[in-house]
Structures are given as C-alpha cells and as structure tokens.
Steps between C-alpha positions, in 0.01 A plus 500: 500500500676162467837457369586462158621175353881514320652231368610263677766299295698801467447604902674094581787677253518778724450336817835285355700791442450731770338259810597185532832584616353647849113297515370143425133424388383144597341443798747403756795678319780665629518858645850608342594866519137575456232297624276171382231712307226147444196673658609842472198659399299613772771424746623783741847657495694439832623905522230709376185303531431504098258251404661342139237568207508537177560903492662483796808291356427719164627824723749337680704347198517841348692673796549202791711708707218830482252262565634358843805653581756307626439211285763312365359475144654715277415383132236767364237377224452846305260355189135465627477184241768307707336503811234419382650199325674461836229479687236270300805248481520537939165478481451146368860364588440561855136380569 
C-alpha cells in the first residue's frame, strides 16, 4: 500500500510553523536542536534502528515520544491530513 499524497503547499506551512525551529532541509544544512533531515527518507535512526519512510514518519509525528522513547521531540501532529501534508512537502524538499 503506498502512501497517500497531501498537499504539499500547506505541509511547507506546517513545516514553517512547527519545524524549522529545531531541523533544516537543504542538503548540507544545519543540524540545530534536531537534525539536517535532506535525505531523510530511507535513512536509519541512530537509537532505535528505524528506517525513515513514509508511514514510518506518519506514526512517529503523531506521538514522537511513544514512538522512540527518549526522544527529544515533543510536538505531536494529531490530524492525519497534516502529516500527510507534512510529509509530501519532506518528501520533495529533501531529495
């Protein structure tokens, strides 16, 4: 089952709001609080060993710190439509 597309004008809105302040995009960028995510997708977490899909980051952003405990992250994305917004905009910022 592949993932399904959102929009992603409105996930770069999100990403804005509630990211930037911890992550960068572009490759080369910045780790800040959180790290560099350009190439994130099928990258591998450095404590639990998740490999970064698309429903893998869907799961996480709705409960980070349930998802791998200990993380830092604590902004929750409740609305499935977000994340998915979220997501397609990672998606093609970060190739």
């Amino acid at each position: 089952m592949g993932f399904e597309e959102g929009d992603s004008k409105k996930g770069a809105d999100l990403f804005k709001q509630h990211c930037s302040g911890c992550h960068t995009l572009e490759a080369g960028g910045a780790n800040k609080a959180g790290p560099n995510l350009h190439g994130v997708f099928g990258r591998q977490s450095k404590k639990e060993g998740v490999v970064w899909t698309e429903e893998a980051l869907f799961e996480y952003l709705e409960s980070p710190q349930k998802y791998i405990p200990g993380t830092k992250k604590t902004v929750r994305m409740k609305s499935r439509t977000e994340r998915r917004d979220l997501i397609t905009h990672l998606r093609k910022a970060t190739k």
